[in-house]
N, C-alpha and C positions, 0 to 999 in steps of 0.2 A: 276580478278574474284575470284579467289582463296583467296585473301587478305580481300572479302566482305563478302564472306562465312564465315570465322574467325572470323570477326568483329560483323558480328550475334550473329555466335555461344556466345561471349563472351559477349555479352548485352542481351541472354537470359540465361545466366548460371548467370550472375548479376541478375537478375528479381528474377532468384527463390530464389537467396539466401535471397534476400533481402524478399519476401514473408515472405520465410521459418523464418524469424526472426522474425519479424511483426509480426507472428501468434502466435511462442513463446513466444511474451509480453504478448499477448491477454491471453492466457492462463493460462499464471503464473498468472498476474493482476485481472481478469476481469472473472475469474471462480468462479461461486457462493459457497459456502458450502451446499452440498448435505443434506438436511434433512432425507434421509434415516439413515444416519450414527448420528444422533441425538438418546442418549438415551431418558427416558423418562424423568428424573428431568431437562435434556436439554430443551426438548422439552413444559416444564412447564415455564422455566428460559425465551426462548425463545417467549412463547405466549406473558408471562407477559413485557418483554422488547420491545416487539411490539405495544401490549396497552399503555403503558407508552411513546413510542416514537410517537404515532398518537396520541396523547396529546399536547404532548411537541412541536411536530409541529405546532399546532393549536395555542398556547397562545405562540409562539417565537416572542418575538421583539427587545429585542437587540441581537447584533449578534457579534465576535469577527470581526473585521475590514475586510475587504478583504476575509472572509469565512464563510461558511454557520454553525451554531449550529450544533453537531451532536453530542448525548450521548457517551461515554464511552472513553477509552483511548486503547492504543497498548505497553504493556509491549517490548521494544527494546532487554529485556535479554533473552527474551522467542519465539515472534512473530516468525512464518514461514515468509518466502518474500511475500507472497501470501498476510498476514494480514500485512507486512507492508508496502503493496503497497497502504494501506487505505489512509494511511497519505499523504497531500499536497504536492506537488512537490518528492516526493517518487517513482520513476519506478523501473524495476526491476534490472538494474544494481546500483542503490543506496540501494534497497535493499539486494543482493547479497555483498555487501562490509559491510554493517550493520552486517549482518550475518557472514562472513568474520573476521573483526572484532573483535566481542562477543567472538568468540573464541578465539583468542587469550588472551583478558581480557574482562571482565565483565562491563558495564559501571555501574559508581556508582554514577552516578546523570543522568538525562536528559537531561543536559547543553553539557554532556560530547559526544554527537551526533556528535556537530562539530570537533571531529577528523576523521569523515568518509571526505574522499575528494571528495569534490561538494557542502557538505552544511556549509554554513557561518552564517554569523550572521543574516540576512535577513531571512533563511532559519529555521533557530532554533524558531524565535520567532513566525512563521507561524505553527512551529511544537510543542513548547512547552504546549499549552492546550488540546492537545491529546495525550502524551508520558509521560511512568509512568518505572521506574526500578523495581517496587516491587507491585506484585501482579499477577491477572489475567489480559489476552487481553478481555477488555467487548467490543471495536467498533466493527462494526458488517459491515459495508457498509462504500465507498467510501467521503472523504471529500470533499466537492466540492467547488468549492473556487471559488467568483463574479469576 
């Protein structure tokens, strides 16, 4: 009896942890950027790259193999985990090592991604037309991949 009670106890303390994790991807990944916190020349930058994106959706017909068109790139030297969970096969412990990483050294190409461990060469070339070392992060929303 006492052996069953334990074994409860210990498959609802699994449950929560396991939520409690779950909810932490959710959040890191999957949290919009607050337009409050938008200046204004943002908020100009932002109209206009919206126009231009409900365009460019409109007239999209070739597409890069295996993934959908999506404007702009994610600087790796710069990006929070947040924007680099935009990118393809990117969650937030691939993020968190990206980040990780950086710090220690600065990557000085795009190529140079594949020393984070998890992504290979499969993974690079999914991620190469959205990853830039130099500049600003312009992706704005999630890549979503057929």
């Amino acid at each position: 009896m006492r052996e069953q009670k334990i074994k409860k106890a210990g498959v609802l303390i699994f449950l929560l942890i396991a939520q409690n994790l779950i909810w932490e991807n959710y959040v890191l990944c999957e949290k919009p950027q607050s337009k409050k916190s938008l200046t204004n020349e943002d908020k100009k930058g932002a109209e206009k790259s919206e126009v231009k994106s409900e365009s460019t959706n409109k007239n999209q017909g070739n597409s890069i193999k295996g993934t959908e068109q999506t404007d702009g790139v994610v600087n790796i030297n710069t990006a929070t985990e947040a924007e680099l969970c935009y990118l393809p096969g990117i969650g937030p412990k691939k993020a968190i090592a990206i980040v990780n990483l950086r710090k220690q050294k600065l990557f000085k190409s795009p190529k140079e991604i594949v020393r984070v461990k998890g992504i290979g060469r499969k993974s690079l070339q999914k991620l190469l037309p959205y990853i830039t070392v130099e500049g600003p992060t312009t992706l704005k929303g999630k890549v979503k991949v057929k």
